[in-house]
Structure formats: C-alpha cells, structure tokens
C-alpha positions as CSV (number, residue, x, y, z in Angstrom):
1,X,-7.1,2.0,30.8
2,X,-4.9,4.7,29.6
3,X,-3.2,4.5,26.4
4,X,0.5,4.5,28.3
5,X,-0.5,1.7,30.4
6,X,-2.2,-0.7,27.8
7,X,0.1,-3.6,27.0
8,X,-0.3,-5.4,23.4
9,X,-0.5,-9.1,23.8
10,X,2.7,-11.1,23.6
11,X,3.2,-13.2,20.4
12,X,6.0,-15.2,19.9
13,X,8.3,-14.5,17.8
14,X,7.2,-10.6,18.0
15,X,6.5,-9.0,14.6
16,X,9.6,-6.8,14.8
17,X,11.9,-10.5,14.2
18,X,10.5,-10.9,11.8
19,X,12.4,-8.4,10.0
20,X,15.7,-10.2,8.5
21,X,15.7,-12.1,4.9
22,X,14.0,-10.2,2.5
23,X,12.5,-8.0,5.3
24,X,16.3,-6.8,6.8
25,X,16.4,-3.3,5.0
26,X,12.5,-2.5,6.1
27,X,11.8,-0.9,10.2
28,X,8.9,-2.8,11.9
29,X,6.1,-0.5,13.0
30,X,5.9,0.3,16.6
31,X,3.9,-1.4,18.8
32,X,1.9,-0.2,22.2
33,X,3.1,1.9,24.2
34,X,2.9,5.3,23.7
35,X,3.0,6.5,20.5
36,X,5.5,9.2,19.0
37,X,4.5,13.1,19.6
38,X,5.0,13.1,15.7
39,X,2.8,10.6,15.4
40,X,-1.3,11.1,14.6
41,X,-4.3,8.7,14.0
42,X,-5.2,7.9,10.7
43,X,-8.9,7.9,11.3
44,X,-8.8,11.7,10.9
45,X,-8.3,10.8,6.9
46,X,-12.2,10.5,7.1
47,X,-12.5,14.1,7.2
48,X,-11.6,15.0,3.5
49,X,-10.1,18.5,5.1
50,X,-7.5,16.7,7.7
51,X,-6.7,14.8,4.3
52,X,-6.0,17.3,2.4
53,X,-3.8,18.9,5.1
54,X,-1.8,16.4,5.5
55,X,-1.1,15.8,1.8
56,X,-0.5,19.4,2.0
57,X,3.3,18.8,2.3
58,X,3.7,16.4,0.2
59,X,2.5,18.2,-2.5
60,X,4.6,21.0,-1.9
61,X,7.4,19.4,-3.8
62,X,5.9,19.4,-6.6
63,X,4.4,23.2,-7.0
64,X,3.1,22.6,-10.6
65,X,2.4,19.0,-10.2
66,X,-0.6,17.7,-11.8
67,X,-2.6,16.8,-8.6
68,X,-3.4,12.7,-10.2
69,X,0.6,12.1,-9.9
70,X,1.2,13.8,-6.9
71,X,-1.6,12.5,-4.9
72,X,-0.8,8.8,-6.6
73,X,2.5,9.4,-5.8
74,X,2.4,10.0,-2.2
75,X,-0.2,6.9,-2.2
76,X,2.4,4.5,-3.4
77,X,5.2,5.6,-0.3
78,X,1.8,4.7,2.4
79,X,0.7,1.4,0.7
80,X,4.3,0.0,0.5
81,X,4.7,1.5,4.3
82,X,1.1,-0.3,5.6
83,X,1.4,-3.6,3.4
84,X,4.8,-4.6,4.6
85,X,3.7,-5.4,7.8
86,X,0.7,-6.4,7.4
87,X,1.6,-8.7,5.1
88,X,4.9,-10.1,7.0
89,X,2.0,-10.8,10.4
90,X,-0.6,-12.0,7.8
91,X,2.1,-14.5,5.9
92,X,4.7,-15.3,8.5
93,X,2.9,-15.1,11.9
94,X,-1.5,-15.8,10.7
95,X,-2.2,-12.2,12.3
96,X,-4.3,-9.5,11.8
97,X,-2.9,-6.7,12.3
98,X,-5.0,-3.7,13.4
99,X,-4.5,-1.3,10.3
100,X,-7.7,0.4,10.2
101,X,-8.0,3.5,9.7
102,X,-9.9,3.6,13.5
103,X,-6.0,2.2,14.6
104,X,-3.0,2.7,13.1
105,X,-1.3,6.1,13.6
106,X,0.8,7.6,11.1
107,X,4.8,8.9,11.5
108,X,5.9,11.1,8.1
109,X,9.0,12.1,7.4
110,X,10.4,15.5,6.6
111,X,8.7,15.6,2.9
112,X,5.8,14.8,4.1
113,X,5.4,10.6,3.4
114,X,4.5,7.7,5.3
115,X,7.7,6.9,6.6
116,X,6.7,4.7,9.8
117,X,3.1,3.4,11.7
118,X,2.4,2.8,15.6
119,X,-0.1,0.0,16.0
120,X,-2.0,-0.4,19.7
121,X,-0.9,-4.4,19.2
122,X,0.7,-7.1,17.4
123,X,-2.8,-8.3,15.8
124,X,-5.3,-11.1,16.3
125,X,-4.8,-14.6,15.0
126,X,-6.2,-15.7,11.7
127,X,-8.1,-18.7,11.6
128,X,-9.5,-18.6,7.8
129,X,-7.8,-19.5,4.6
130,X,-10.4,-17.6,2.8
131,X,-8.8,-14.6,1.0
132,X,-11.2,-11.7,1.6
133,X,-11.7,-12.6,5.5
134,X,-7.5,-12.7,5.7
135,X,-7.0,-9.3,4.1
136,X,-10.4,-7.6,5.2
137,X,-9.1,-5.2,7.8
138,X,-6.6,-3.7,5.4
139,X,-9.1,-3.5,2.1
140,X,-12.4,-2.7,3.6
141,X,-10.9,-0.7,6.9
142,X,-8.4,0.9,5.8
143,X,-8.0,1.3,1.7
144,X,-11.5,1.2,0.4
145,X,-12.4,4.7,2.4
146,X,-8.8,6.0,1.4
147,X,-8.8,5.4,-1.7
148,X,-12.4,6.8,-2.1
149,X,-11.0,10.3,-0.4
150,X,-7.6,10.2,-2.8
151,X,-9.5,10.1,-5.5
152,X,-12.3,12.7,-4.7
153,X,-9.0,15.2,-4.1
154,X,-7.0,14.3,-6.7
155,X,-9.4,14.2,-9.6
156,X,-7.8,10.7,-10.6
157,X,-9.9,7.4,-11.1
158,X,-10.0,5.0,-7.6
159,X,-8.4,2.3,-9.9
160,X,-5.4,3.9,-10.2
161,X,-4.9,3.7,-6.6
162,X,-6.1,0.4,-6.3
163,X,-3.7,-0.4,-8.8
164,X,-1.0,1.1,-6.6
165,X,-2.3,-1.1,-3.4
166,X,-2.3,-4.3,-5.4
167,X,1.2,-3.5,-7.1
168,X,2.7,-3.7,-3.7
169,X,0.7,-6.6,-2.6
170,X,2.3,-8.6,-5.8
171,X,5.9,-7.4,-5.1
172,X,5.7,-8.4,-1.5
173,X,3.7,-11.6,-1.5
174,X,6.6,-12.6,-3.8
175,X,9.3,-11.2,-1.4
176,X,8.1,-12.7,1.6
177,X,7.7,-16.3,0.2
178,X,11.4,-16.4,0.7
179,X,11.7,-15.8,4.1
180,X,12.1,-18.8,5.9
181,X,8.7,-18.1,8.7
182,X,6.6,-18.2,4.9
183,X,3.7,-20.2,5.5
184,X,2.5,-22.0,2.4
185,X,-1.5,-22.3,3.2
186,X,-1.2,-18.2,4.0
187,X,1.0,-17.4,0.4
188,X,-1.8,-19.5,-1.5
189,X,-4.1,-17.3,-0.2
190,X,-2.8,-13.9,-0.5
191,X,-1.7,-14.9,-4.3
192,X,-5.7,-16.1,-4.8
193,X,-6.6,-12.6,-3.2
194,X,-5.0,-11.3,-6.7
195,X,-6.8,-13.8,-9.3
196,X,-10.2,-13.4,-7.8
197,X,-12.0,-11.4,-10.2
198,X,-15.1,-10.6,-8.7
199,X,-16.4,-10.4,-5.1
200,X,-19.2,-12.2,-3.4
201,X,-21.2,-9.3,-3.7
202,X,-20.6,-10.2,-7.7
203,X,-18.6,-6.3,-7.6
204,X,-15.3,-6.5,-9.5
205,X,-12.4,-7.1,-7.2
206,X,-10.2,-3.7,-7.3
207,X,-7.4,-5.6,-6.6
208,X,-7.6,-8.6,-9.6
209,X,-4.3,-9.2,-11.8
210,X,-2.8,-5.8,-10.9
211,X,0.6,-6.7,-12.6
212,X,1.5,-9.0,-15.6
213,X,4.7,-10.8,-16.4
214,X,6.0,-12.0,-19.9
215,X,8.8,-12.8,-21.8
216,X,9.7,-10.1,-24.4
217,X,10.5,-11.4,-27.8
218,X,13.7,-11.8,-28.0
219,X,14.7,-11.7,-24.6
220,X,14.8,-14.7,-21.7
221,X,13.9,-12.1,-18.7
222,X,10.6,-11.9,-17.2
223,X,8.7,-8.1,-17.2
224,X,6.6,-7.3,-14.7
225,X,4.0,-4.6,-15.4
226,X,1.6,-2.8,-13.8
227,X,-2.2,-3.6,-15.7
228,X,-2.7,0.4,-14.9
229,X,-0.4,3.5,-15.1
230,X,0.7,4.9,-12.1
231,X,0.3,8.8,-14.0
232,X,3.8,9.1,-12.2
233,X,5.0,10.7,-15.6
234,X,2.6,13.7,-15.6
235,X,5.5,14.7,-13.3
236,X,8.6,16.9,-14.6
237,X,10.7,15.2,-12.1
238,X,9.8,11.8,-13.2
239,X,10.2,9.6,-16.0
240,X,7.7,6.1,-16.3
241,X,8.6,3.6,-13.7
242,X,10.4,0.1,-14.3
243,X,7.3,-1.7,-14.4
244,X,5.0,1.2,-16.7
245,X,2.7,-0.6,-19.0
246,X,3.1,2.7,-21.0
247,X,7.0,2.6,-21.8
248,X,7.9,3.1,-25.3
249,X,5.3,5.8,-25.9
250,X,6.2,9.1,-26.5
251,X,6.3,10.5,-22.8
252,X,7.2,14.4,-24.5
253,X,4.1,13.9,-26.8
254,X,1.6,13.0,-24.0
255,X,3.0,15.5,-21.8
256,X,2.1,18.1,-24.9
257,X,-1.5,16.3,-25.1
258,X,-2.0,16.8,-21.4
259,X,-1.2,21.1,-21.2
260,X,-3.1,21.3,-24.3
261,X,-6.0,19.7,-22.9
262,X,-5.4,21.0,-19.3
C-alpha cells in the first residue's frame, strides 16, 4: 500500500495527548501520513558517508571545533528529541514505538539538529516488564549502530555517547513519573534499565548508572552528575554543563593540555 494511504493504528489516548504535564513544552512526533518534504529516513545513517553529510551542517557552527564535542554535541539535541517520545508511549501508553533506524525519519532544523521525527505508527503494545525487551527497539535498533558510526567519525569513545543516551533516559524517566498517565510497573522498569550492570550476554550494560546524585557538604540540595564528560568544553563557545562531573577543574588549563597535545 502506498505510504500516503497507510493509516497507523488507532490508540486511545493518541501519543500526541499525551503531551501536557511535564510533557506541555515538548511537540509530539508526527505520525502516518505523509511525511514532511524536509523530512528523510534515518536508515541512511548506516552509510557512514550520508552520516557524515548530514552532520555536515551541524558542524559548521563550530569551524574549529574539536570534532568529539561537536559530534557529542549534536548527539545530545537527537537523543533528547528520539527518547522523549519513546519514553512518554513506553511509560504512559506500554508502546513500542517504531524508532529504528529502518523507521523513524528525521526533521532538522535550520542549524542542522534533530528538531522533530515522523513515525509510520503510534507503536505496538508492550507486554513484558523485563527491561531490555521494553527498550530494545531504541538500544539495539536505533543507538547501538549510531553510536558505533558517531564514534568511528568523531574520534571520541562510544561511551561518551552512551553516556549522552542514558543522561536523557535518567532526566526523563524522572520527568515523566509525574505525569498523571505514569504507570508504576513501566517506571520500575525503565529505572532497573539504569542499575543493570551487565547484560545477559554477561557485556557491560552502556547504559548502567549514567548519572549520580549527592548532597555536597555543606549544602541540603541534591547534584546530579553525569558518571562521564560530555567533552562539551573542548568547545570555545561552551563552558561545562550543570551536571559536568569535571566542574571545578581548571577548564583554561585543559584546554592548554588539549592544543598542546593536539
């Protein structure tokens, strides 16, 4: 059947109202239909080349950029655009979203980041409580051959942007358990996703602890940071972000280290 004509299945309530609460300043992805002209499959990522084209833009902001930030950088604007919704169907609705890489299609904005996706439906329903089967499409469809190509351009380690994936997955498991559609069995899962720390196949889990939180001495707020540096600093138009396990170093001093070395 044509891609104009296919209809996604109907789900009550839709995915797109599910966006109030904590969700209100977010846009849902688009679903069925035809997509946007701008829009274009992510499945073309697999070709290193299209991958490097598209980051192409991107990176043009930044014309001295070390190529770790950059490339970590514009990693961080498409995991926080893919794991919103697939975490609002996965925790509010039990669906699966279809966020492979073989399904979702991709809508940047005028610098070049993920700004919006276009998936063919509004997902399958889950019937598992197991962590890994909830969140498989997302980590072995869509991130795990990502990442791997981020990595092989960039030059930086695959943890960092595994870090990046499960920094987002924290901050929005957290947001989401206080929207009122929160179902308890799903939260417990997603959070056990994050304190697994190794996989059946006895691999480390990429995505284990990604973020800390403690009470500095002396103070009664909780910090929240990130077990692995973002490398967003290695830009001149940055500083460290909020929740950099590296504030307090001397950020001139590594910067020195770094053209030294480079």
């Amino acid at each position: 059947m044509p891609l104009a004509l296919r209809q996604p299945p109907l789900f009550e309530p839709s995915l797109a109202a599910c966006y109030t609460g904590p969700l209100a300043n977010f846009s849902p992805p688009l679903v069925g239909g035809m997509p946007l002209l701008e829009a274009f499959k992510a499945t073309r990522w697999r070709d290193i080349n299209w991958l490097k084209q598209d980051l192409a833009r991107f990176s043009s902001q930044y014309p001295n950029g070390d190529s770790r930030a950059v490339v970590s950088l514009w990693s961080k604007w498409h995991f926080s655009a893919l794991t919103v919704p697939t975490l609002t169907a996965n925790l509010l609705l039990n669906r699966d979203l279809p966020v492979g890489l073989d399904d979702v299609q991709v809508i940047f904005n005028e610098n070049g980041a993920t700004a919006r996706l276009w998936l063919p439906h509004e997902g399958s329903p889950l019937t598992t409580n197991d962590p890994l089967e909830r969140f498989a499409t997302l980590i072995e469809q869509h991130w795990a051959p990502l990442i791997e190509q981020l990595a092989a351009i960039s030059g930086a380690a695959q943890r960092v942007f595994w870090s990046n994936a499960g920094g987002y997955l924290d901050f929005y498991i957290n947001a989401l358990a206080e929207h009122p559609l929160a179902n308890e069995a799903a939260l417990e899962a997603a959070k056990a996703l994050l304190e697994t720390r190794t996989l059946p196949n006895g691999k480390r889990n990429p995505l284990f602890q990604p973020v800390r939180y403690f009470t500095p001495k002396g103070s009664e707020e909780v910090k929240r940071v990130r077990k692995l540096c973002c490398l967003r600093y290695l830009l001149d138009e940055f500083d460290v972000c909020g929740t950099c396990p590296l504030e307090g170093c001397d950020l001139q001093a590594r910067k020195r280290a770094k053209q030294t070395t480079g």
